[in-house]
C-alpha positions as CSV (number, residue, x, y, z in Angstrom):
1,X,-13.2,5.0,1.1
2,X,-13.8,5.6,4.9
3,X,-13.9,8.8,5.9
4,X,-17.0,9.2,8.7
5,X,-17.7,5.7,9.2
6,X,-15.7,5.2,11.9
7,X,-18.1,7.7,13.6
8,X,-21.5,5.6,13.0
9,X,-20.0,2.1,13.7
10,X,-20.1,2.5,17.3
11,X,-24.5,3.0,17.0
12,X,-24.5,0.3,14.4
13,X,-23.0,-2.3,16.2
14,X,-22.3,-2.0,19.8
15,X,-18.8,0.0,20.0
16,X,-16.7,-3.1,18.4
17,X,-13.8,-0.8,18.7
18,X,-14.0,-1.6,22.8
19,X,-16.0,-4.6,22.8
20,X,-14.9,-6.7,20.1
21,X,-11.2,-5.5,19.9
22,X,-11.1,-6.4,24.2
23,X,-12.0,-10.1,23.1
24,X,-10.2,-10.7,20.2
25,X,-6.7,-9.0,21.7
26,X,-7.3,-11.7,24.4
27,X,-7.0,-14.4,22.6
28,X,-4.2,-13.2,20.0
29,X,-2.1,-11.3,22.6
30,X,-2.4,-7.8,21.8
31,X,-4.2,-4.9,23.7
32,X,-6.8,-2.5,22.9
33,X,-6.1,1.2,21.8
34,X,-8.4,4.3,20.9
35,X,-9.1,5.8,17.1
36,X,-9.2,9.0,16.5
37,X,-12.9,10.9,15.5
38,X,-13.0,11.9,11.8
39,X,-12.6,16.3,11.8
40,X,-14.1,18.5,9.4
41,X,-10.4,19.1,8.5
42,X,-9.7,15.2,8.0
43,X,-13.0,14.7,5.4
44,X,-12.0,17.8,3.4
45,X,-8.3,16.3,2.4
46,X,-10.5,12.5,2.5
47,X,-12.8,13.7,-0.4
48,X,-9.4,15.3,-2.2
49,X,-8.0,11.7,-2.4
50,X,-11.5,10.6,-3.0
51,X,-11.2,12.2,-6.3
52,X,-8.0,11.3,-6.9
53,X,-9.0,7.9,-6.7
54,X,-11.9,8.3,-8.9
55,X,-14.5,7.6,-6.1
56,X,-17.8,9.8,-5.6
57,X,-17.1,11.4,-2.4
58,X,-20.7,12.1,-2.0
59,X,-21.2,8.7,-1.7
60,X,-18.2,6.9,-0.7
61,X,-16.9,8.4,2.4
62,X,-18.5,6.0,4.6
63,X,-15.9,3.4,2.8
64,X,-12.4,2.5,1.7
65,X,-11.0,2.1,-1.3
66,X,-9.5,-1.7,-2.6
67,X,-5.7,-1.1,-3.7
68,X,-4.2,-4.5,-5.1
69,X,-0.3,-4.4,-6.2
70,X,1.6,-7.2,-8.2
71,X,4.5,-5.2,-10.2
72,X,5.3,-9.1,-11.3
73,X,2.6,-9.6,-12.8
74,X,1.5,-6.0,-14.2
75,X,5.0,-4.5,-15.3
76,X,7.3,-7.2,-16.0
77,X,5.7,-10.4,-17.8
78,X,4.3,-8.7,-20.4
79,X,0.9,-7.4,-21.9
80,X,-0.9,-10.6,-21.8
81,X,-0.1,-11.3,-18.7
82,X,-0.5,-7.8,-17.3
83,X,-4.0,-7.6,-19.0
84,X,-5.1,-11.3,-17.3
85,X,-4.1,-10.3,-14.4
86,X,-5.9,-7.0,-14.4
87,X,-8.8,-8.4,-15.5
88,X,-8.6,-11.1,-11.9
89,X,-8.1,-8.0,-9.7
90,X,-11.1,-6.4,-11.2
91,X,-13.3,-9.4,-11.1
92,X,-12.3,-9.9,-7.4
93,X,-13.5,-6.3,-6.7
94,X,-10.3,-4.2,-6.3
95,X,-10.4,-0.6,-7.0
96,X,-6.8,1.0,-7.7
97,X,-3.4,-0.4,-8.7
98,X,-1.1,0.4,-7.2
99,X,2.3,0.3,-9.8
100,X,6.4,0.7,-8.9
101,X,7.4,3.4,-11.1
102,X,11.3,2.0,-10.8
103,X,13.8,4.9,-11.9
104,X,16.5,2.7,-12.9
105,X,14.3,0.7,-15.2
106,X,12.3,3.4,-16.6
107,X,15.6,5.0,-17.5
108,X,17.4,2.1,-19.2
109,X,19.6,3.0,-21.1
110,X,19.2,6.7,-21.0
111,X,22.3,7.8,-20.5
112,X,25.0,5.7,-20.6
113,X,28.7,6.6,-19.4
114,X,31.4,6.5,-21.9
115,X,32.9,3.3,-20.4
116,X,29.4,1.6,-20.8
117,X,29.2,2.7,-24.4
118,X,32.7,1.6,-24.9
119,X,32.0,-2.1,-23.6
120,X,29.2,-2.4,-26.6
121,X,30.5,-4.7,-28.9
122,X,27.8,-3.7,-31.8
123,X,29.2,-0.3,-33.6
124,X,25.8,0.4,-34.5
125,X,24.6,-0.1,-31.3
126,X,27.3,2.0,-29.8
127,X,26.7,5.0,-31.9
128,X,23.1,4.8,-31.0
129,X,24.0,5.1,-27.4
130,X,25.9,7.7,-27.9
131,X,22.7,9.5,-29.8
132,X,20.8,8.6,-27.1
133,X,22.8,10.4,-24.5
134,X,23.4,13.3,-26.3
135,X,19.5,13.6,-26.6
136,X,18.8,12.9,-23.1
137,X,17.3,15.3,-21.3
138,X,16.4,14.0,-17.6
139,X,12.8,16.4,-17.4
140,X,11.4,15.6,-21.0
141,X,10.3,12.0,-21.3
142,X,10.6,12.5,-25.0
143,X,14.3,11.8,-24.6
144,X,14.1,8.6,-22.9
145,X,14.3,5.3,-24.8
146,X,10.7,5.0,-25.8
147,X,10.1,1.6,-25.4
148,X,11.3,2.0,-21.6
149,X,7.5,3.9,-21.6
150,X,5.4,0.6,-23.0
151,X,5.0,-1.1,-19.6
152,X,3.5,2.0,-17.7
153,X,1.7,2.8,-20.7
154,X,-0.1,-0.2,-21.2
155,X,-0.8,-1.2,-18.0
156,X,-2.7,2.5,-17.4
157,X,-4.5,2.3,-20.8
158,X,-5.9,-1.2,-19.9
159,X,-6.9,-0.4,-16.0
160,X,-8.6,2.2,-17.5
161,X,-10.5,0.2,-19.9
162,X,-11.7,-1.8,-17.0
163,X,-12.9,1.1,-14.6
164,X,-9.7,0.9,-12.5
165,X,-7.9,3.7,-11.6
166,X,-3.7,3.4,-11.0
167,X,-1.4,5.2,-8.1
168,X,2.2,5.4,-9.0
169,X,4.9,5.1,-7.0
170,X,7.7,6.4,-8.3
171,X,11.0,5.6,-6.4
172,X,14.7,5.0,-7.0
173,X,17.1,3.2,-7.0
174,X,18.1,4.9,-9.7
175,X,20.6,4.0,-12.8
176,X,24.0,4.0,-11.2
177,X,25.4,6.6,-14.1
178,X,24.1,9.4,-13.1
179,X,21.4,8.6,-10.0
180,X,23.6,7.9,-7.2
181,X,26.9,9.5,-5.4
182,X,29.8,6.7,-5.6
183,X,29.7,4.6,-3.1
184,X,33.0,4.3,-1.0
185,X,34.4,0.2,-0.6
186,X,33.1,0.7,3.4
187,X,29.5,1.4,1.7
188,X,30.0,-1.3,-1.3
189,X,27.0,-3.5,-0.2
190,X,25.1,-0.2,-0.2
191,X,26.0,0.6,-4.0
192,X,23.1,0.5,-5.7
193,X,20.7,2.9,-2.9
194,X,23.3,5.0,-1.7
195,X,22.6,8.8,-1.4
196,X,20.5,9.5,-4.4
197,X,20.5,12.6,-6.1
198,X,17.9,14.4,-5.0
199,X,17.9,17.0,-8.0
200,X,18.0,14.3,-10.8
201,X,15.7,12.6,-9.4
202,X,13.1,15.7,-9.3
203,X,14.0,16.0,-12.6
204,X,12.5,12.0,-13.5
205,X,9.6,12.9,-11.7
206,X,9.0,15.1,-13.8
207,X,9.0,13.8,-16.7
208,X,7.0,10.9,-15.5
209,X,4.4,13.7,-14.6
210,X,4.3,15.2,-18.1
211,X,3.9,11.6,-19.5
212,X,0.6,11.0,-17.3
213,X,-0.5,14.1,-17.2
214,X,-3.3,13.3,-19.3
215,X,-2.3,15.0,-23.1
216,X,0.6,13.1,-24.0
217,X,-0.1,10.4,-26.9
218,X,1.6,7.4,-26.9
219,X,3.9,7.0,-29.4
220,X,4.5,3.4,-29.4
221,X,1.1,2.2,-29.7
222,X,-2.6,3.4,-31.2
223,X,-1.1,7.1,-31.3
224,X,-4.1,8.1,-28.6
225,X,-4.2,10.2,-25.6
226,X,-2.6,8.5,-22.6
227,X,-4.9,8.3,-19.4
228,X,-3.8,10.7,-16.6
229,X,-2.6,9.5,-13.5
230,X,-3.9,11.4,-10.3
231,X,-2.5,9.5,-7.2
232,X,1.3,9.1,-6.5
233,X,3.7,8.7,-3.9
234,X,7.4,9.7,-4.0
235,X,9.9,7.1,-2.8
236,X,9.3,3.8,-1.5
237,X,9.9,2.6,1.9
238,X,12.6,4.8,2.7
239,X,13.5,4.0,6.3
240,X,14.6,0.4,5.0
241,X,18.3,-0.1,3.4
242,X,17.1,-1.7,0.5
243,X,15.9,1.3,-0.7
244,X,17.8,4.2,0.8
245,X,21.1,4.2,1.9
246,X,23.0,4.8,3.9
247,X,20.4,4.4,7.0
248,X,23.2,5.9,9.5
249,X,26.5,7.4,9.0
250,X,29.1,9.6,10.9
251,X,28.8,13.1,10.4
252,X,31.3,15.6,12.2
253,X,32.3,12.4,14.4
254,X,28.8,11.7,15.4
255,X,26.7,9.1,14.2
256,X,23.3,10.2,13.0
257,X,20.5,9.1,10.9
258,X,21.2,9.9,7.3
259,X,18.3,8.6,5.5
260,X,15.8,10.5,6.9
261,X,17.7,13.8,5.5
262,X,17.5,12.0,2.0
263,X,14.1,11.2,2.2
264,X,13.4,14.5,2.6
265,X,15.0,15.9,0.0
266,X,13.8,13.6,-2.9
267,X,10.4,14.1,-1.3
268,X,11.3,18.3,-1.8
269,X,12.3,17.3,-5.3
270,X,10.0,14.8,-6.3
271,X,6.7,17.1,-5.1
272,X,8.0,19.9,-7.1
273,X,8.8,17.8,-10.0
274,X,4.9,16.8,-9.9
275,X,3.9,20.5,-9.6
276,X,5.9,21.2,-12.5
277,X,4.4,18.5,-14.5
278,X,0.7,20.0,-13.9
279,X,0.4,17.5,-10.7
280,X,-0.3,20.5,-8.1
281,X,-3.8,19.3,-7.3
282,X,-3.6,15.7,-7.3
283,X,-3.7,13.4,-4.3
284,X,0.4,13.2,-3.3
285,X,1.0,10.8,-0.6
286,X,3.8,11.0,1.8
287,X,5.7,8.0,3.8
288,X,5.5,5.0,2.2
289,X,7.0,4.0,5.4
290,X,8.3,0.0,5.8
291,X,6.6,-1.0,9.5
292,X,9.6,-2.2,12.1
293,X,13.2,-1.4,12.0
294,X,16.1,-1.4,15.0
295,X,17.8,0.1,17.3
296,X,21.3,-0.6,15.8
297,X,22.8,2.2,14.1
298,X,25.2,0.8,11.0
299,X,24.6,1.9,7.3
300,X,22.1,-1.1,6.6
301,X,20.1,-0.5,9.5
302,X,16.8,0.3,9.2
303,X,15.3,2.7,11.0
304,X,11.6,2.3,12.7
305,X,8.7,4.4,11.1
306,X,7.9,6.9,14.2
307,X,11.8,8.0,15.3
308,X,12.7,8.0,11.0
309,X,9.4,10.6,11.1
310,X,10.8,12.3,13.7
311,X,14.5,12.9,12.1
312,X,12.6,14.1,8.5
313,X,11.2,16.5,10.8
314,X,14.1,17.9,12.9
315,X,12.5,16.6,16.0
316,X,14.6,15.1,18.8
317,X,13.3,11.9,21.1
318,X,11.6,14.8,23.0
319,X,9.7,16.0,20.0
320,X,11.9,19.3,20.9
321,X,13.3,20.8,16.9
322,X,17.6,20.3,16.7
323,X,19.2,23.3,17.2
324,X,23.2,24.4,16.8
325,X,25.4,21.1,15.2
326,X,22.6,18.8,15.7
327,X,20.5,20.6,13.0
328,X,23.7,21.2,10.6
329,X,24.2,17.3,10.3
330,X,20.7,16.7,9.5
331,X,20.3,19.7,6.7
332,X,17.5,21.0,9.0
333,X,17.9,24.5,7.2
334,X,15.8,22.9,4.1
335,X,12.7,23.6,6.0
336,X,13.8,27.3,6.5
337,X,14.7,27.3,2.3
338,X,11.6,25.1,0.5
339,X,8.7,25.5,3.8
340,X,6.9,22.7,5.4
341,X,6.4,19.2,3.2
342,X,3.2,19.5,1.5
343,X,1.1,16.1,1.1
344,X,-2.8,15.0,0.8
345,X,-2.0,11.9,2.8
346,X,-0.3,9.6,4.6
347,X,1.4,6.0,3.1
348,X,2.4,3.4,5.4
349,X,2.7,-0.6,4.9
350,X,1.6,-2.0,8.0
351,X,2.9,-5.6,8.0
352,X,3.0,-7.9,10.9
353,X,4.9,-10.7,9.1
354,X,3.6,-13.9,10.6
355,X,2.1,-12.5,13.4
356,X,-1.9,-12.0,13.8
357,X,-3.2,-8.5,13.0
358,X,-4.7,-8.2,16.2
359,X,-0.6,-8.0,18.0
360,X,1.0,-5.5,18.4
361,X,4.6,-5.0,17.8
362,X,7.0,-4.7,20.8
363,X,8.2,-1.6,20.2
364,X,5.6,1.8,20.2
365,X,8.1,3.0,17.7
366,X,7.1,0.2,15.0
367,X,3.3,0.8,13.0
368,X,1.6,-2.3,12.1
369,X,-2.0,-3.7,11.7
370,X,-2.0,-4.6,15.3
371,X,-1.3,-0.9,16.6
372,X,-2.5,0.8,13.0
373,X,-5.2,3.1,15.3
374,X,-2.1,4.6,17.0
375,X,-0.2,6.0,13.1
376,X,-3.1,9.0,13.0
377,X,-2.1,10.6,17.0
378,X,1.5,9.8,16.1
379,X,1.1,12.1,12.8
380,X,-0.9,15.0,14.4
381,X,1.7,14.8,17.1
382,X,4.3,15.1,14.8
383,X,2.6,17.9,12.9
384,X,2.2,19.8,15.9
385,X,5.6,19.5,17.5
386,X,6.9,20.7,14.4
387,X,5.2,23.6,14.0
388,X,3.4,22.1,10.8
389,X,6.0,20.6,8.6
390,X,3.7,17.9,8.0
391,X,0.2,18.9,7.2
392,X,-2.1,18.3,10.3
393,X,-4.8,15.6,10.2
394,X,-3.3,13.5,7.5
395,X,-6.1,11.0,6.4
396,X,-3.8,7.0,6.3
397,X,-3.6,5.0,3.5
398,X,-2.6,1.6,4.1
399,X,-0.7,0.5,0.6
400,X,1.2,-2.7,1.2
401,X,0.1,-5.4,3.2
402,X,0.0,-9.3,3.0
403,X,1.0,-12.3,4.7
404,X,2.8,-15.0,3.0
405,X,2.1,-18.5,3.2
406,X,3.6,-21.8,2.6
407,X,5.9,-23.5,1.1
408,X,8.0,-20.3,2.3
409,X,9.4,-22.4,5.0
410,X,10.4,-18.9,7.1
411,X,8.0,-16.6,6.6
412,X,4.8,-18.7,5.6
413,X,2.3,-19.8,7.0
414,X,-0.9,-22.0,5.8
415,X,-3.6,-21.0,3.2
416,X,-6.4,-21.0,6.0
417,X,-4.6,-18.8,8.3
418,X,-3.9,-16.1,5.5
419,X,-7.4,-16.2,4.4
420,X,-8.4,-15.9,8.6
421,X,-5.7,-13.0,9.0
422,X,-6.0,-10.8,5.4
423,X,-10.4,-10.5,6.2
424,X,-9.3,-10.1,10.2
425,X,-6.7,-7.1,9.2
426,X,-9.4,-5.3,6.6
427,X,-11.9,-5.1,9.6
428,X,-9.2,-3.6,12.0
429,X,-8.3,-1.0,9.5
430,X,-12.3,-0.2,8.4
431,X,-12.8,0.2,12.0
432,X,-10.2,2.9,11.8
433,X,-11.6,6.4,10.8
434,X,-8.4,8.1,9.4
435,X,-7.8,4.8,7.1
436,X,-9.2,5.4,3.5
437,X,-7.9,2.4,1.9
438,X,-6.1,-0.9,1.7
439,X,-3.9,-3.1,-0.7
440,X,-3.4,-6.4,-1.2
441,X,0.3,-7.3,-2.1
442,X,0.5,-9.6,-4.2
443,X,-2.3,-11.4,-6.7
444,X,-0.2,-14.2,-7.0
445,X,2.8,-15.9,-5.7
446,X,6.1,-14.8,-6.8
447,X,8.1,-17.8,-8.0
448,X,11.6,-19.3,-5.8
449,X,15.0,-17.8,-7.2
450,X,15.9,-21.3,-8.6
451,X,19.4,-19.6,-9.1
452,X,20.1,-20.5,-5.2
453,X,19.9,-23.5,-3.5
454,X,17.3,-25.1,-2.7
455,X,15.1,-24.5,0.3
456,X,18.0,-21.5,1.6
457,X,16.8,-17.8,2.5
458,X,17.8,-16.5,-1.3
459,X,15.6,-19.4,-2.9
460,X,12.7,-17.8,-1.0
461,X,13.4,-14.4,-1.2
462,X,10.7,-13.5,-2.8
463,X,7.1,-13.0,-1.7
464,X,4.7,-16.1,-1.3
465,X,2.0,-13.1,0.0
466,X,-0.5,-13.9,-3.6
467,X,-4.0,-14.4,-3.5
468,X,-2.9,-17.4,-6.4
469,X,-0.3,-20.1,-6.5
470,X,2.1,-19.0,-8.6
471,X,0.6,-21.8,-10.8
472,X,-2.3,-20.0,-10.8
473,X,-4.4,-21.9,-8.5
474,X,-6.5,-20.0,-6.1
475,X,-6.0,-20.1,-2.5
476,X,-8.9,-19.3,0.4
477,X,-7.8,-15.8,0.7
478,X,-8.9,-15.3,-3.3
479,X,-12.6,-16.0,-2.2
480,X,-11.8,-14.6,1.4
481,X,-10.5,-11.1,-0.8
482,X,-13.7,-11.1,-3.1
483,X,-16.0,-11.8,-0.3
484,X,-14.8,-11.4,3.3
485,X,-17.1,-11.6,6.1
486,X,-15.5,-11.6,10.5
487,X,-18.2,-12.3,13.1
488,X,-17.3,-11.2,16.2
489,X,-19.2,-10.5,19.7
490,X,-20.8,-7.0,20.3
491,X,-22.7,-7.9,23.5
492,X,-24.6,-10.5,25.5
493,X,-26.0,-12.8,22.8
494,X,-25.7,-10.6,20.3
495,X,-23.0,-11.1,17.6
496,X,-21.8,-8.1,15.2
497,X,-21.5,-9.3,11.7
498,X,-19.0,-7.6,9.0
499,X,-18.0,-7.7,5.3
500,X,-18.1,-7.1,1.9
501,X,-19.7,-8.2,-1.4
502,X,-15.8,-6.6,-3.0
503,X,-16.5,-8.5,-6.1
504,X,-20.0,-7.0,-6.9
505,X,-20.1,-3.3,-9.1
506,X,-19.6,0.1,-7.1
507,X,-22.8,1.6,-7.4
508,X,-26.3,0.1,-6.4
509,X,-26.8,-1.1,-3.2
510,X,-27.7,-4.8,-2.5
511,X,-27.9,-7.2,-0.2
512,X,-26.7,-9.9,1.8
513,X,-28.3,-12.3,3.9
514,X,-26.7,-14.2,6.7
515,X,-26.9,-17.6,7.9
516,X,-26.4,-20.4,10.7
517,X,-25.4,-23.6,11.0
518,X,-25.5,-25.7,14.4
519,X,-22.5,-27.7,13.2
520,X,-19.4,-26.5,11.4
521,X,-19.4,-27.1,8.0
522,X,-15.9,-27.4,6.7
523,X,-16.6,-27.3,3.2
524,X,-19.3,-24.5,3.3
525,X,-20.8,-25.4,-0.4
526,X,-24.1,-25.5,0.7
527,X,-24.5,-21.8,2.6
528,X,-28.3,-20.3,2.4
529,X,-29.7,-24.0,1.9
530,X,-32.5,-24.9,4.5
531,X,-32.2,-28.6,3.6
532,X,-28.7,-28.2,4.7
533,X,-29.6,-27.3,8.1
534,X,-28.9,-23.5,7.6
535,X,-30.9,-20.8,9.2
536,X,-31.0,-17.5,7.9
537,X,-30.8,-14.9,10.6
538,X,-32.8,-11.8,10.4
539,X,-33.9,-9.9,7.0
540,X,-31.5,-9.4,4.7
541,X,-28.6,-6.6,5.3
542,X,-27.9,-3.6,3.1
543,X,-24.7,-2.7,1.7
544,X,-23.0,0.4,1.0
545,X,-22.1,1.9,-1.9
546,X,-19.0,-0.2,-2.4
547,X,-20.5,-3.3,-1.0
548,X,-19.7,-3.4,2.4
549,X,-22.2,-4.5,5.1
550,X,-22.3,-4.2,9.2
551,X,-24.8,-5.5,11.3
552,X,-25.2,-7.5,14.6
553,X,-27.8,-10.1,15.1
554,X,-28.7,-12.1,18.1
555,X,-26.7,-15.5,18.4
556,X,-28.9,-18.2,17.5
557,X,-26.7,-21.0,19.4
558,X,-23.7,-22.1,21.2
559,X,-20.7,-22.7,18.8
560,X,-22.0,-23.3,15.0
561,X,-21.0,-21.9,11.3
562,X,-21.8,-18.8,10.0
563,X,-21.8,-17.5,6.2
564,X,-23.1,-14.8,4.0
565,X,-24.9,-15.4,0.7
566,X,-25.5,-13.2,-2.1
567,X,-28.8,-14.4,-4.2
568,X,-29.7,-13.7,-7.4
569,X,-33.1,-12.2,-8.4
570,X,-34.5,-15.2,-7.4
571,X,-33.7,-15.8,-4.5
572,X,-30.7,-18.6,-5.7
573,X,-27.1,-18.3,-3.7
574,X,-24.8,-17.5,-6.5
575,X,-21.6,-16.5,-4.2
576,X,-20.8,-17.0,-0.6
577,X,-18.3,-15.9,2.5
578,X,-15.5,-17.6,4.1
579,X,-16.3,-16.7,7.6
580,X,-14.0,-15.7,10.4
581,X,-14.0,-15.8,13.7
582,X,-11.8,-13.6,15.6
């Protein structure tokens, strides 16, 4: 994870944050904007989720962590699957995973009402459920259906096995029996997020927490200690509808935001269920934030990241805290009855959809890749204007982010240009001093929804954004992932070189030697090969603890290839870069 290097990239290659940024926002549309210096304050809570992590803070601050997420693939196609697929993340150098824990599926079943035990045809079955719900008790994960467990179990004991740590996210919707108020007909598209109950769902987190909390033994499988889980977020991107609803509603004849008011109280409830479960002292993130919303204000409207950040914190368009009525509808006296909201970091998911990394989005009020070095001032602003209801200096952990690609005939775009864009976003955000790491969504492409026709917006409604083909072929950003590597100018004939050997051990440091080639070479098979024409420039360049590299070396030629190598003991090229030029 990053957590000073942001202060010695400027003396290692040339300011890029001015100079390289100031070329490549010229030719992608976007404009330049400053980061804010790492404080004594921000490295403190940055070696907390260091640990967290499982990362050496004495080592790794200078880098980020890897986060890869693909519930697809790791929770719901079962342990073969989930274990091939873990073992592919871990081969192409990812760190974390990051895992959905869903409260309506991890409570299947749980509790049924009367009318759902009724409609069981199966009277064995039916007086089961009733013994399940009069067993159920919503804090003990004892008294859930134990097979609901097996999925999270398995995919923590295997991560494990493979040096990989996991962050859970645990987040609604939750089962309609008992997790949610009734929605109205006016709110019947909402019925399945509306107004959670924050209590109840405090109460899951709990038992989650006692689950991972590191002495629980699984009962399902080798009767051994499950692994504890030290990283987790509450809620998942709760300032879209399809989370959280309602987004807006009218209270006493006015129409406010009602989701932020949610948020906050199945954040209140969710941190204490993890304090309760012996999760005090573990990394907590707060946010989870989706990237864009609107301006409209219905129940389905989503609401953008910095004014939805605002409204959790009582804080008017002025930054000024509500007062009188305006505070009653927006449960503002929480703050005065539970204290400021306690959190090691900040989540956000900083998509630009199709749009380069470099642009940034139209309105100030939306956080994505293109304007990610603006989230850390917006935060500390936030913290201050509300007397500290946030914690000051949040360090910013980027968890979602991908770009989908064809044949998503809306949202795609090709297998070059997500391979160009994925390694062009990691530099922006390891330029970034507050960011301490990033995830890749997905590892491979999530099948159409054959169910709908053909080629409509359903049939693609899920996410293309996979390193993989869904049938398993790799695509550029795979080897782009494992091994990215951005060229980019840092001055008068000198060009700044950046990247990563990701799918090489944490640990020892190596090295990586760059080359040049006065023609482009489209299929780059033969990088470090002098008979090839290629020219290596300069000795070879050192890489971090976690495998990154940063250098700048004087440009050899007009146009041409570059690539990275990484040789064997003797001297033989065993992987190489996909290069990118911003």
């Amino acid at each position: 994870m990053k957590a000073t290097k942001g202060n010695d990239v400027p003396q290692m290659i040339g300011s890029p944050n001015t100079s390289w940024r100031a070329r490549a926002t010229t030719k992608f549309g976007g404009s330049g904007y400053r980061s804010a210096p790492m404080t004594a304050r921000k490295l403190v809570l940055a070696v907390l989720v260091l640990s967290c992590l499982n990362v050496s803070a004495a080592h790794a601050a200078p880098d980020q962590v890897s986060i890869i997420m693909d519930d697809d693939q790791l929770l719901y196609r079962g342990d073969r699957t989930s274990v091939r697929t873990l073992t592919t993340a871990r081969s192409l150098g990812a760190d974390v995973v990051r895992a959905t824990v869903l409260w309506r599926v991890a409570a299947q079943g749980a509790y049924l009402s009367m009318k759902e035990i009724r409609q069981i045809k199966s009277k064995k079955l039916r007086s089961k459920a009733l013994k399940q719900r009069r067993r159920f008790d919503a804090d003990n994960h004892r008294k859930y259906p134990t097979r609901n467990w097996d999925k999270y179990d398995n995919l923590v004991k295997e991560a494990t096995k493979l040096g990989m740590r996991v962050y859970f996210n645990v987040t609604g919707p939750g089962p309609l029996t008992y997790g949610h108020k009734k929605a109205p007909k006016s709110q019947r598209k909402n019925a399945l997020t509306y107004k959670p109950y924050a209590s109840r769902f405090g109460q899951f987190v709990e038992a989650v927490g006692k689950r991972y909390n590191g002495r629980t033994r699984d009962e399902n499988g080798d009767r051994q200690k499950l692994p504890r889980v030290s990283t987790w977020s509450i809620w998942n991107e709760p300032n879209q509808a399809g989370w959280l609803s309602p987004q807006w509603e009218k209270i006493d004849g006015e129409v406010v935001p009602s989701a932020p008011a949610q948020f906050r109280r199945l954040y209140y409830s969710g941190y204490k269920g993890l304090v309760d479960s012996g999760h005090g002292g573990d990394s907590i993130l707060f946010g989870e934030t989706a990237p864009m919303g609107g301006t409209s204000r219905g129940a389905r409207n989503s609401i953008r990241p910095v004014p939805f950040l605002r409204e959790v914190l009582c804080l008017d368009f002025k930054g000024v805290t509500y007062t009188g009525k305006d505070a009653e509808r927006r449960k503002c006296d929480e703050f005065n009855r539970y204290g400021p909201l306690k959190a090691t970091a900040f989540a956000h998911h900083p998509y630009t959809k199709k749009a380069a990394p470099t642009q940034e989005p139209k309105s100030p009020d939306e956080i994505t890749m293109g304007n990610i070095g603006l989230l850390g001032g917006v935060l500390d602003t936030l913290s201050a204007q509300s007397a500290g209801k946030i914690p000051a200096s949040l360090p910013i952990l980027l968890t979602e982010f991908g770009y989908e690609t064809k044949p998503d005939p809306r949202n795609g775009i090709s297998f070059k240009r997500q391979a160009q864009f994925t390694q062009l976003a990691e530099f922006l955000s390891y330029l970034e001093p507050r960011v301490l790491a990033t995830t890749q969504f997905l590892i491979s492409d999530a099948r159409p929804l054959k169910r709908f026709k053909k080629g409509s917006r359903n049939y693609w409604f899920t996410y293309q954004s996979g390193l993989f083909t869904a049938g398993g072929r790799a695509k550029p950003a795979a080897f782009a992932y494992a091994f990215p590597l951005v060229i980019y100018p840092a001055g008068a004939g000198t060009a700044g070189v950046w990247g990563q050997v990701r799918f090489r051990p944490n640990g020892p440091k190596e090295a990586v030697s760059i080359f040049w080639h006065p023609t482009v070479d489209k299929k780059q098979t033969s990088c470090g090969n002098p008979k090839s024409g290629w020219v290596q420039q300069g000795p070879p360049v050192a890489t971090s603890v976690r495998g990154y590299f940063i250098t700048q070396i004087p440009t050899p030629g007009p146009g041409g290839e570059y690539c990275a190598a990484f040789l064997d003991s003797k001297g033989r090229v065993t992987h190489q870069s996909l290069s990118v030029k911003p």
